[in-house]
Every structure is written in structure tokens, then in C-alpha cells.
C-alpha positions as CSV (number, residue, x, y, z in Angstrom):
1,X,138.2,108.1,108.5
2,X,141.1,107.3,111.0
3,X,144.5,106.2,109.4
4,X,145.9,103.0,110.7
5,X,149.4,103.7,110.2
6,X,150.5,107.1,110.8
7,X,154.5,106.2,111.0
8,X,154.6,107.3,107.0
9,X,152.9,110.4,108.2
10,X,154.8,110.9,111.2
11,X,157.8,110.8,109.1
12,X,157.1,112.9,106.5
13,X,156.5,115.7,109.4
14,X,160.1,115.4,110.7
15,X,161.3,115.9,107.0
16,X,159.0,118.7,106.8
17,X,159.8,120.2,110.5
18,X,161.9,122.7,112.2
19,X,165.2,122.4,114.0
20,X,164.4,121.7,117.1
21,X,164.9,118.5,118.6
22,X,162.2,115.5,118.9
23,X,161.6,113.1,121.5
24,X,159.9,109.6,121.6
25,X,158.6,108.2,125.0
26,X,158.0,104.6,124.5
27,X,158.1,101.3,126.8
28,X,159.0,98.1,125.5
29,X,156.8,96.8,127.8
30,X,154.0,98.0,125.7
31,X,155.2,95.7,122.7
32,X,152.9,96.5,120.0
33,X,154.0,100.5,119.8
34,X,157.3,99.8,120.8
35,X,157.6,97.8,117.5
36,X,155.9,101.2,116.1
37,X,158.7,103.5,117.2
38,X,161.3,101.3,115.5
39,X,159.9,102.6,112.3
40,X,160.3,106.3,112.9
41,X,163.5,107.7,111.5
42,X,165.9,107.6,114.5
43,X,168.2,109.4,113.0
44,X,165.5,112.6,113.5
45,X,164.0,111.8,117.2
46,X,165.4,111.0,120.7
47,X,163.9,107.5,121.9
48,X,163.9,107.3,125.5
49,X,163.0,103.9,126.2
50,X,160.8,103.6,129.8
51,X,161.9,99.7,130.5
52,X,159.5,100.5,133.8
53,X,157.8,96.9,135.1
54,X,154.6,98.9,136.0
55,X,154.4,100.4,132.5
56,X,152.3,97.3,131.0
57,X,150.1,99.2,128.2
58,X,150.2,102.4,126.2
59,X,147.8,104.7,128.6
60,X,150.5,103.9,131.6
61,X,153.8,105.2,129.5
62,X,152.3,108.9,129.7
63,X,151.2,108.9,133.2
64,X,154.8,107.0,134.1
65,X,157.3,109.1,132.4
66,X,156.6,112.6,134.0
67,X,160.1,113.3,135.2
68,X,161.1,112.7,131.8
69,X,158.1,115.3,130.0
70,X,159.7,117.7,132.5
71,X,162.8,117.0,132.3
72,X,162.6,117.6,128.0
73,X,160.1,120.5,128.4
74,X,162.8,122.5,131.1
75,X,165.7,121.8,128.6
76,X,163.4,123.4,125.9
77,X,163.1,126.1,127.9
78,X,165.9,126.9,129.2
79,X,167.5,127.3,125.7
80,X,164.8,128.8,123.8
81,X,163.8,131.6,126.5
């Protein structure tokens, strides 16, 4: 059966995870998960908020924030290679 609230469980795997650093790509366009990523521990995650005015529901924030995927992924390699 599928969870509806995974933000305990998202949570409890950044207490539980390594030492490498975490990202959240959000919109606040996109109200009802932005509200969502409010509730994960900020103090263990980067929040990079896409305030895009085409981003206007949750399948457009991953297929909007490309650069940004990159951008993280090439700044994970470059220090862990």
C-alpha cells in the first residue's frame, strides 16, 4: 500500500544517511509540494527554489530545472572523482 506522507520517512533517511550533501528541487509555483518541502529538515538538504512562471505543476519542476540537476551532479563529481 502506498504511504501518503513520506516527509517522516524522508527524514528519518537524512538522519540515517551519509555525508554527502542533499538537494531539494522545488517550485513554489507548484503550492501543494512546496508546502511539503517546508517539512523536511532544512538544516540537512539544500532547497533550491525554481520561482520559474512556466513551472505550474509537479511534472514540469523536473523537466525545468536541468541546468540545476547538472550543475549539482558536476559539483558531485568533481569532488568525489
Amino acid at each position: 500500500m502506498r504511504k501518503d506522507d513520506l516527509v517522516p520517512q524522508i527524514n528519518q533517511h537524512l538522519d540515517d544517511s551519509n555525508e554527502y550533501t542533499k538537494y531539494v528541487i522545488c517550485s513554489e509555483n507548484v503550492e501543494l509540494y512546496y508546502k511539503q518541502t517546508d517539512r523536511i529538515d532544512a538544516s540537512k538538504i539544500y532547497k533550491i527554489n525554481l520561482a520559474d512562471k512556466h513551472i505550474t505543476s509537479h511534472p514540469e519542476v523536473s523537466r525545468n530545472s536541468v541546468p540545476e540537476q547538472l550543475t549539482i551532479l558536476n559539483k558531485f563529481f568533481a569532488t568525489h572523482i
